[in-house]
C-alpha positions as CSV (number, residue, x, y, z in Angstrom):
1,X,53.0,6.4,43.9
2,X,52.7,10.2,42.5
3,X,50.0,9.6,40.9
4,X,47.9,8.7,43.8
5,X,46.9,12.1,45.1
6,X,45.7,13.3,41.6
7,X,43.5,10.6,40.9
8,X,41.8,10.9,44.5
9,X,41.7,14.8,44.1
10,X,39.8,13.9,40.7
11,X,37.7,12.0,42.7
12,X,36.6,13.9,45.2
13,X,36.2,16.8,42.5
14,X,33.9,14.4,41.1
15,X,31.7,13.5,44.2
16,X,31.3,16.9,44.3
17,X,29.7,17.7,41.0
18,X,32.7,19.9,40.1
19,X,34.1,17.5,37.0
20,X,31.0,17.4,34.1
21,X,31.0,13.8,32.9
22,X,30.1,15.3,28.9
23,X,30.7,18.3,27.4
24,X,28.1,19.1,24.5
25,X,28.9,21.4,21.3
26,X,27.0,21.9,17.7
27,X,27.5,19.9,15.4
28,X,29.4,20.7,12.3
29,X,26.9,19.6,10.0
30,X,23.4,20.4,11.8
31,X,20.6,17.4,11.5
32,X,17.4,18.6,9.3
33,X,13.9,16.8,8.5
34,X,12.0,18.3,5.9
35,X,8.1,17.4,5.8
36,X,6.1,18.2,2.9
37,X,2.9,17.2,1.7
38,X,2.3,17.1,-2.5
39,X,-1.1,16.5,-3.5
40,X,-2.4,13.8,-0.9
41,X,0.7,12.4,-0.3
42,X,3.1,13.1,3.0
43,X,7.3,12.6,2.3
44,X,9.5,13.0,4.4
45,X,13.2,13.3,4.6
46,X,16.1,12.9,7.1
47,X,19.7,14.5,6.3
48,X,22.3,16.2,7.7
49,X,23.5,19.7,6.0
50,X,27.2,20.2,5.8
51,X,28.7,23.9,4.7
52,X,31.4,24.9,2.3
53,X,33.6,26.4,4.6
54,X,35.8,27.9,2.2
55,X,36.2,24.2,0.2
56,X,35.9,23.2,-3.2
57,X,32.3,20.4,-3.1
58,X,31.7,19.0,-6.6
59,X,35.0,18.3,-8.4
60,X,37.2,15.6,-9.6
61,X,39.4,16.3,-6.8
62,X,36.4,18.3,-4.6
63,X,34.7,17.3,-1.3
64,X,32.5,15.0,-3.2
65,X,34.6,13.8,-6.1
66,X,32.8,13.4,-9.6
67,X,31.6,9.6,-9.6
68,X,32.3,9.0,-6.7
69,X,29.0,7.4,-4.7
70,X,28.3,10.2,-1.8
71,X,25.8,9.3,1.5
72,X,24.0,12.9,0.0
73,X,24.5,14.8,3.1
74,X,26.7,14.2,6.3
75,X,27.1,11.8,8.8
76,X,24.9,9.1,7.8
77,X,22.8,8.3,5.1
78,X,19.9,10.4,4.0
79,X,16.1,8.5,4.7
80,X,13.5,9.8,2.3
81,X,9.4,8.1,3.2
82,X,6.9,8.2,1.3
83,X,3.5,7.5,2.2
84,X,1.8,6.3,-0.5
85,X,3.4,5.5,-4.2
86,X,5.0,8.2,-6.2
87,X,6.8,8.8,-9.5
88,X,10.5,10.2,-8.9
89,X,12.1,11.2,-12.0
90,X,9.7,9.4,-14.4
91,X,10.3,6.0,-12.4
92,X,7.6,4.3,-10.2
93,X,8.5,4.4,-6.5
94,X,6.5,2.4,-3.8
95,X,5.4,3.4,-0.5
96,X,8.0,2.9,2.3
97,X,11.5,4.2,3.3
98,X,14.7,4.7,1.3
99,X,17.7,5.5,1.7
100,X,19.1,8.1,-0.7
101,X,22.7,7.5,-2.5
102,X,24.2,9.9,-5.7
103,X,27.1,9.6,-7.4
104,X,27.6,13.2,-8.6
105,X,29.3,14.1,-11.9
106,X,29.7,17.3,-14.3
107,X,26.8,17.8,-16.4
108,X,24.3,15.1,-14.3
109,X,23.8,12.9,-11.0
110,X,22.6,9.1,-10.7
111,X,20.2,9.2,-7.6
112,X,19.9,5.6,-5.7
113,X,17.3,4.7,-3.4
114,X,17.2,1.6,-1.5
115,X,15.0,0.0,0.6
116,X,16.0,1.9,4.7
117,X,17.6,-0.1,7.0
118,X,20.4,1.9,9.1
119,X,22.6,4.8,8.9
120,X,25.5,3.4,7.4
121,X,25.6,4.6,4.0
122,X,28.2,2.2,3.0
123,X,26.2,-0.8,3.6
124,X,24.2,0.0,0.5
125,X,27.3,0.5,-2.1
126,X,27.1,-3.4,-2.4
127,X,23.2,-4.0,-3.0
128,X,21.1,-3.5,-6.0
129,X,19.3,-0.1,-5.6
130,X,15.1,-0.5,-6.0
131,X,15.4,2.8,-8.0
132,X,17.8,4.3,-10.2
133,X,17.1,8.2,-11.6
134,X,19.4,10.1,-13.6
135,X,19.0,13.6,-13.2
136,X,21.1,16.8,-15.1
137,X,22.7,19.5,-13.2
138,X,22.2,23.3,-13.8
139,X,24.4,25.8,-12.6
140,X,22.9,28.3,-9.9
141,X,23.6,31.9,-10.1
142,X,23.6,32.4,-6.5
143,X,26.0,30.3,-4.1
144,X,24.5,27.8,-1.7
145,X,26.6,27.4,1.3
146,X,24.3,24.7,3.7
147,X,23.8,21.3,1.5
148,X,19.6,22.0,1.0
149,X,17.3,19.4,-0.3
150,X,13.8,20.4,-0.3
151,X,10.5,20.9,-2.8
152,X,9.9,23.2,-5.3
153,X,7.1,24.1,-7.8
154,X,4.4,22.1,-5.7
155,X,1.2,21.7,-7.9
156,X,-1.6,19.6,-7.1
157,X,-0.4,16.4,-8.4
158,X,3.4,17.5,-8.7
159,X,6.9,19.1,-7.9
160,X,10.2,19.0,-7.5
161,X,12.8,17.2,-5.4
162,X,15.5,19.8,-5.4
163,X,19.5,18.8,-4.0
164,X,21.1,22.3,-3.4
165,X,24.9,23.1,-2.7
166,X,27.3,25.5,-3.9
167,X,26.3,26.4,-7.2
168,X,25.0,23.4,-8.2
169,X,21.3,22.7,-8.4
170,X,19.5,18.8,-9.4
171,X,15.8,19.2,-10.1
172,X,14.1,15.8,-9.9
173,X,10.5,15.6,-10.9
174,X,8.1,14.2,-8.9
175,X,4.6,13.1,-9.6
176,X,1.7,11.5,-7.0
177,X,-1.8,10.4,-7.7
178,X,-4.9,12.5,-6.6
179,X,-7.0,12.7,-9.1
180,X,-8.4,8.7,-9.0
181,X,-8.0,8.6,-5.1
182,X,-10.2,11.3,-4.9
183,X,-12.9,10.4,-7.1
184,X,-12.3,6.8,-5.3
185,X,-13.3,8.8,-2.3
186,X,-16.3,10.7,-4.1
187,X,-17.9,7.8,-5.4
188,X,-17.5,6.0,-2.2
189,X,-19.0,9.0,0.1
190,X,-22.0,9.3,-2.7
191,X,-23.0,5.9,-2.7
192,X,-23.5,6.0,0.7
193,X,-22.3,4.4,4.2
194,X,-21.2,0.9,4.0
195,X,-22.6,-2.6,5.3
196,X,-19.6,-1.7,8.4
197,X,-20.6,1.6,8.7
198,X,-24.3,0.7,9.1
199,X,-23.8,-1.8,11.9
200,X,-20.9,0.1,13.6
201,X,-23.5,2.8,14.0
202,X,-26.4,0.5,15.6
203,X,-24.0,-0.8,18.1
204,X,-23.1,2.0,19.0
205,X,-26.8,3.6,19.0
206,X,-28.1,0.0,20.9
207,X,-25.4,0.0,23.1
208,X,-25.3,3.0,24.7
209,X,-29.1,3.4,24.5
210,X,-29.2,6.6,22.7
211,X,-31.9,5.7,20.2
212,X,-32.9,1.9,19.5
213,X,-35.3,2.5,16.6
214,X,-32.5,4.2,15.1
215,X,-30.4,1.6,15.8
216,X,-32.5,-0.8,14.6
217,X,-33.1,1.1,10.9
218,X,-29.2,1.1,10.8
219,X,-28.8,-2.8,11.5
220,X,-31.4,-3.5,8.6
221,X,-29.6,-1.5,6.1
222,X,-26.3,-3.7,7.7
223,X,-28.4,-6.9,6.9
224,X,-30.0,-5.9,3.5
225,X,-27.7,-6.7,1.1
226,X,-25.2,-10.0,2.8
227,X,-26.1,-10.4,5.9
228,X,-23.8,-11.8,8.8
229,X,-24.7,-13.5,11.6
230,X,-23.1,-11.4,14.3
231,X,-25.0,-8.3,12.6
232,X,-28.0,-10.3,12.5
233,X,-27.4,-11.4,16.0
234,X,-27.0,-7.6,16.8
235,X,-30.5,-7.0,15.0
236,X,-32.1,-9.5,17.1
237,X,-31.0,-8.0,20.3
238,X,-32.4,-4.1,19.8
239,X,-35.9,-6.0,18.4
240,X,-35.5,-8.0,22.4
241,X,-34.7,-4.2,24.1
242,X,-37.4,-2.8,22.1
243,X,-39.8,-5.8,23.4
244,X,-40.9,-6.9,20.0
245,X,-40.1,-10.7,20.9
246,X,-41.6,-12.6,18.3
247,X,-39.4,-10.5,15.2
248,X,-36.3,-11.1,18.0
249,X,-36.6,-14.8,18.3
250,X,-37.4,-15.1,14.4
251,X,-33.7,-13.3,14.1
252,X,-32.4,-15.4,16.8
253,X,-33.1,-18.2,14.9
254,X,-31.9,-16.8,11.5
255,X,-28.7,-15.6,13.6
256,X,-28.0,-19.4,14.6
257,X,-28.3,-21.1,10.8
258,X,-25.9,-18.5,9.9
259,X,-23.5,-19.0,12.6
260,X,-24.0,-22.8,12.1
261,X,-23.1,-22.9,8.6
262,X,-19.6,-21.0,9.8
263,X,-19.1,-23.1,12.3
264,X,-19.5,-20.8,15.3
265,X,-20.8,-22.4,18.4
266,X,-20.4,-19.7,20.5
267,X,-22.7,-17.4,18.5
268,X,-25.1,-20.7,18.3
269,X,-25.1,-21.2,21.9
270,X,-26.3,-17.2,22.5
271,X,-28.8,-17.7,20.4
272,X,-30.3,-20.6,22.0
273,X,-30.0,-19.3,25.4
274,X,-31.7,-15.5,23.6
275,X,-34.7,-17.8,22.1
276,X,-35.5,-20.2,25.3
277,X,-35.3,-16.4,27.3
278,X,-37.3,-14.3,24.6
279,X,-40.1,-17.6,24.4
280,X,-40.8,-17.4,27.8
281,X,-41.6,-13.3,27.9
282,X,-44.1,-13.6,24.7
């Protein structure tokens, strides 16, 4: 029965905003995303950094004990993304998320990735990894005391992934495609718009009555080469606005065996309701 007028004082500290319900403080090993974009390609990565705080990190008896499978950072396990496909440490790596696992050791590391799906870095120990890199340590001459990953030596179709901590520095090699994409993109912009492209911009032109002979150049260059018979449909329509009838109803028509042949009433029906409507205004 003691207790009673402490927990009501508590209470009534509480209805008065005088007890804080959380308390919030740093953490000890800080959250970090790293974006960085090599050649055409955007990777990202999120880890958290731990410090040395006056302990021993890689050693058989360290932090992180030589071959020992480590999450690569703190707290959970570290995501790496990669837009597009990549080569990481000479082996091929396709576009999506990973999660990054090492097993540190003397003189090199063995870098996992798996395919993401949570935080809990021990999930993964069991699974076959999608990549496996082995990479050698070197020996920095200055002392790192936040764990660091990060790029280095960024070129236009390479650099480095770089793991930093203490005095221990792994260099992984990283390549990415730009050269083909871009002359992919070259060859694509030279040839000229596309049969999409074409009609995207007579809908657009036709529809919001900007210019319909315009629009109908565009449409023709849509319908030159394979022609569809919603584009042709669309070709029909700026002929009608433009009050050239007897090209629109000759469309119409052409519109209809196309969209009879793919089984599209609906497209069939407009047509015949266009031509019985176009007919009468000749």
């Amino acid at each position: 029965m003691r207790k009673l007028p402490l927990l009501l004082t508590l209470l009534s500290l509480g209805s008065l905003g005088l007890v804080q319900a959380q308390i919030e403080t740093p953490a000890p090993s800080p959250a970090a995303e790293v974006e960085q974009v090599v050649g055409l390609t955007e990777i990202e990565i999120n880890y958290s950094r731990p410090g040395i705080k006056g302990r021993t990190i890689f050693a058989k008896d360290g932090l992180v004990p030589f071959g020992k499978m480590w999450r690569t950072g703190a707290n959970a396990a570290t995501q790496i993304s990669f837009d597009d496909d990549v080569v990481l440490g000479g082996k091929k790596v396709e576009e999506g998320e990973y999660a990054i696992l090492t097993k540190p050791m003397p003189e090199k590391w063995e870098i996992m990735l798996y395919p993401y799906e949570s935080g809990r870095w021990t999930s993964y120990m069991d699974q076959k990894p999608a990549v496996a890199i082995t990479a050698v340590t070197k020996s920095m001459p200055m002392r790192v005391e936040t764990f660091t990953i990060g790029f280095n030596n960024i070129e236009m179709e390479s650099a480095t992934l770089d793991f930093m901590w203490e005095n221990t520095l792994v260099s992984v090699p990283l390549e990415v495609e730009v050269k083909e994409r871009v002359l992919a993109d070259i060859e694509r912009v030279m040839s000229g718009p596309s049969q999409d492209e074409y009609y995207a911009a007579a809908s657009f032109l036709h529809e919001s009555g900007e210019d319909l002979e315009q629009a109908l150049e565009y449409v023709r260059l849509a319908n030159e080469t394979d022609p569809k018979f919603w584009q042709v449909r669309r070709e029909a329509l700026i002929l009608a606005d433009l009050g050239k009838y007897t090209a629109a109803i000759e469309k119409a028509k052409f519109s209809k065996e196309l969209a009879m042949k793919a089984n599209n009433d609906d497209y069939v029906r407009m047509n015949e309701k266009s031509i019985k409507e176009w007919m009468a205004k000749k």
